[in-house]
C-alpha positions as CSV (number, residue, x, y, z in Angstrom):
1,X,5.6,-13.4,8.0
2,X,5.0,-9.8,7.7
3,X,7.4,-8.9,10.2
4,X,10.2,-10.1,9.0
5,X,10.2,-8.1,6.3
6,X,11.0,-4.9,7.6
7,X,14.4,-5.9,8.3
8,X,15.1,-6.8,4.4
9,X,15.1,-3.0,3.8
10,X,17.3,0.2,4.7
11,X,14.6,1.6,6.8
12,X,15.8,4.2,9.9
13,X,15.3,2.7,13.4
14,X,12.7,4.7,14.5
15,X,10.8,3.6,10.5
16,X,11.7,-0.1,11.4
17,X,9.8,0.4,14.8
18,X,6.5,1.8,13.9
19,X,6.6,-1.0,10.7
20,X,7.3,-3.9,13.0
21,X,4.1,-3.1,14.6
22,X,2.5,-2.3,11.7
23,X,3.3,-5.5,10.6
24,X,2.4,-7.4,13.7
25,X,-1.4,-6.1,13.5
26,X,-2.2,-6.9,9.6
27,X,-0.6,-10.6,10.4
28,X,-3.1,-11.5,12.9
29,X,-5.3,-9.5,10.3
30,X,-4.4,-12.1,7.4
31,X,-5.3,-9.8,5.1
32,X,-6.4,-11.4,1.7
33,X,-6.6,-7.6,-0.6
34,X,-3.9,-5.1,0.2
35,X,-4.2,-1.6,-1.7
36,X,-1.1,0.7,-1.8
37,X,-2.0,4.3,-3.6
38,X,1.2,5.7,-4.2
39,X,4.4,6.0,-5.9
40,X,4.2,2.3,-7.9
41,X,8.0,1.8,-7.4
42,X,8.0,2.0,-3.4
43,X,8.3,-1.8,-2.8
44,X,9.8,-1.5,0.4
45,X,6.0,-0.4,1.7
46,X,3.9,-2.4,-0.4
47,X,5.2,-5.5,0.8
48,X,4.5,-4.8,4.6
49,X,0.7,-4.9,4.1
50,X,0.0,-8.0,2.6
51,X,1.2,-11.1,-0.3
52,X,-1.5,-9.3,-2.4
53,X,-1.0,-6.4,-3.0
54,X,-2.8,-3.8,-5.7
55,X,-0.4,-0.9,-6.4
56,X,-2.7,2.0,-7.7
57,X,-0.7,5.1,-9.3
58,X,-1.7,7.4,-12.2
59,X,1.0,6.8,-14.1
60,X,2.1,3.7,-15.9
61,X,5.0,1.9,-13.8
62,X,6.8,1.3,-17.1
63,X,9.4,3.8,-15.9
64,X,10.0,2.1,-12.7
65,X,10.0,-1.6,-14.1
66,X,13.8,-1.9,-13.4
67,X,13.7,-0.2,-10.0
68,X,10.6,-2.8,-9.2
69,X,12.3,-5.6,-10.3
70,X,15.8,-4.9,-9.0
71,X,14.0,-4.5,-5.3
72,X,12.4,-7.7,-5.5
73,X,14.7,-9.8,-6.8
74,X,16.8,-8.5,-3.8
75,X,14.9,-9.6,-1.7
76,X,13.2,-12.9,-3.3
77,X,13.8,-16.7,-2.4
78,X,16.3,-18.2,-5.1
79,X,17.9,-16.3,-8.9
80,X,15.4,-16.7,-10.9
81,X,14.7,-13.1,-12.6
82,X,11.3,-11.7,-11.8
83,X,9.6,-10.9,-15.1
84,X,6.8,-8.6,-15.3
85,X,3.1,-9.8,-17.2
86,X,0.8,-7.5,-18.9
87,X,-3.1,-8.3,-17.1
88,X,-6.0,-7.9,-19.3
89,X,-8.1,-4.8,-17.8
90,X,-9.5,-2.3,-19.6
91,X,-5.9,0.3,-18.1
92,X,-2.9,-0.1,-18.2
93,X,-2.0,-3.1,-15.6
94,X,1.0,-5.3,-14.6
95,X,1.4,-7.9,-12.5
96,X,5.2,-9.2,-10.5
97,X,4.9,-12.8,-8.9
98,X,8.1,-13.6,-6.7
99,X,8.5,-15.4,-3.2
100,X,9.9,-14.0,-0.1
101,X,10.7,-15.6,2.9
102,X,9.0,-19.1,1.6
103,X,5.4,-16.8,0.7
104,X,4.0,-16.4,-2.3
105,X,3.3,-12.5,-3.4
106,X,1.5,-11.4,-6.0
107,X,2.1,-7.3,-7.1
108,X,-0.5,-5.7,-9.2
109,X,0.2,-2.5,-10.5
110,X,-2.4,-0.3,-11.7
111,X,-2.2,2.9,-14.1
112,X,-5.9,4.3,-13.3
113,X,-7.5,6.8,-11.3
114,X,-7.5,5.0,-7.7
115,X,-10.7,7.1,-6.9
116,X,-12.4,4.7,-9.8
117,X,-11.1,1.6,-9.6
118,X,-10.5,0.3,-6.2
119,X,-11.3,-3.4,-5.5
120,X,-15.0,-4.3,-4.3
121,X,-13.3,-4.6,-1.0
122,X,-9.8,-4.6,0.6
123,X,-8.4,-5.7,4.2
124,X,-5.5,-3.2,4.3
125,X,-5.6,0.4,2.6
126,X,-2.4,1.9,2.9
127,X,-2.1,6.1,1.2
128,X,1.2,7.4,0.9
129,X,0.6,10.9,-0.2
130,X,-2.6,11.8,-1.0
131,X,-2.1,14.3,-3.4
132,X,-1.8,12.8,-7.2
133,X,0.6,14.0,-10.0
134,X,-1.6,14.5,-12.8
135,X,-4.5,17.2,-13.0
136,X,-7.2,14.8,-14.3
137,X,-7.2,12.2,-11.6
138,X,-9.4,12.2,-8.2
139,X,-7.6,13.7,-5.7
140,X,-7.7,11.6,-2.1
141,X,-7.3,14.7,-0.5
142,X,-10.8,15.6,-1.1
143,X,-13.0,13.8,1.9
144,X,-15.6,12.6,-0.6
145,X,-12.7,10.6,-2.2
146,X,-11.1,9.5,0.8
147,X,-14.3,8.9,2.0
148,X,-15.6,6.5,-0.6
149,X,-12.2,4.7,-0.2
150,X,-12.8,3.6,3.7
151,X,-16.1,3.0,3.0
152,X,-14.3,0.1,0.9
153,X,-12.5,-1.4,3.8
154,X,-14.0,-4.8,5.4
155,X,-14.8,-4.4,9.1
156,X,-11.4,-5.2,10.9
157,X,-9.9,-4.1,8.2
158,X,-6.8,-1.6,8.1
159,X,-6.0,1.8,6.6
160,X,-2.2,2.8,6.9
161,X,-1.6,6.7,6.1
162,X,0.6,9.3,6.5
163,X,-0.9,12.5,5.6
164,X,-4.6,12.3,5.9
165,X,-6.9,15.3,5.0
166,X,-10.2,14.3,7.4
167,X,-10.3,12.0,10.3
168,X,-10.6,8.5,10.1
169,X,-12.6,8.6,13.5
170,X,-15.5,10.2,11.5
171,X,-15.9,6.8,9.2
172,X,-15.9,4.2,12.1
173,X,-11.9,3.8,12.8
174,X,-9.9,4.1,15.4
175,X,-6.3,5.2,15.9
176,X,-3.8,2.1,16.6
177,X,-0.7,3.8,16.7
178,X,1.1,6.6,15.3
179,X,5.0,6.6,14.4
180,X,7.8,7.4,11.9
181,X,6.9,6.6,8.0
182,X,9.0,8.2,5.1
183,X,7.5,9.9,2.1
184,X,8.1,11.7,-1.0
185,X,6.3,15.0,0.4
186,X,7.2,18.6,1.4
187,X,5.4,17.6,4.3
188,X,6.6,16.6,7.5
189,X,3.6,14.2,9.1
190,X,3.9,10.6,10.8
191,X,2.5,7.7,9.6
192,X,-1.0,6.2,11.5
193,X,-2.4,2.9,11.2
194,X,-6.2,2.6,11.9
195,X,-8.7,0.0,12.4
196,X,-12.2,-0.5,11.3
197,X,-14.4,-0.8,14.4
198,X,-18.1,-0.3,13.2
199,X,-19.8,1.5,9.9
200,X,-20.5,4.8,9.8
């Protein structure tokens, strides 16, 4: 379950209220391909949206292999040390396999350019900050980006996002609910989950 979660991390009260509900929507979701772009060590996140999940940043993870680790072995069923494997893709790629709460999760972290190399199709997008930390990757901020990126979502699908440059409206979504989500940013902006109700 989801749900429960939210209460294995240090979230605020007002964060642990708008992710409970997150939580209770992707569930009934089942989501099969969760995508998180953002920073690759923010496992408290990832996990919420999914026992899949693809961790997109543009920078390698290797940096934030103990902090990865360390977070899920907090959290996971048993001792035994989560190891990290290399996946054969033509980037740089990792993969963490642990269980929580008696469910199996799979963490793939990707090192690429998320406007190039999301999956065929995902049930739950979730952007973090939208702006990347390298000059020569897409930037989400751009619509065309962002754009190509929803178009990638299954109908009933999610997106999960806390500072958004265009409106998800635009691209067939509609606005769930709106709440308190925590961010590395300058910016102060709540988080908004959306569902996919039609195609553009």
């Amino acid at each position: 379950m989801l749900t429960e979660r939210v209460d294995l991390f240090d979230f605020s009260r007002k964060e642990r209220r708008f992710l409970k509900v997150v939580c209770r929507e992707i569930e009934e979701f089942s989501p099969e391909i969760s995508v998180y772009a953002g920073s690759s060590d923010d496992v408290e996140h990832g996990l919420l949206i999914g026992n899949r999940i693809i961790f997109i940043d543009s920078h390698t993870p290797e940096i934030n292999v103990q902090s990865i680790r360390r977070k899920l072995e907090s959290v996971a069923d048993g001792t035994k040390r989560v190891e990290p494997r290399v996946l054969n893709k033509p980037f740089p790629s990792w993969c963490f396999e642990t269980a929580i709460a008696g469910e199996k999760v799979v963490l793939e972290y990707w090192c690429a350019d998320a406007t190039k190399v999301l999956p065929e199709k995902m049930d739950v997008y979730f952007v973090k900050v939208p702006l990347p930390k390298e000059a020569n990757v897409g930037c989400l901020c751009e619509e065309k980006n962002l754009r190509f990126a929803l178009s990638r979502i299954v109908k009933g699908g999610y997106f999960l996002e806390r500072e958004c440059p265009i409106q998800p409206e635009k691209y067939g979504f509609k606005l769930v609910i709106s709440g308190e989500l925590s961010g590395l940013s300058i910016y102060k902006a709540k988080g908004n989950l959306y569902r996919k109700v039609s195609e553009p």
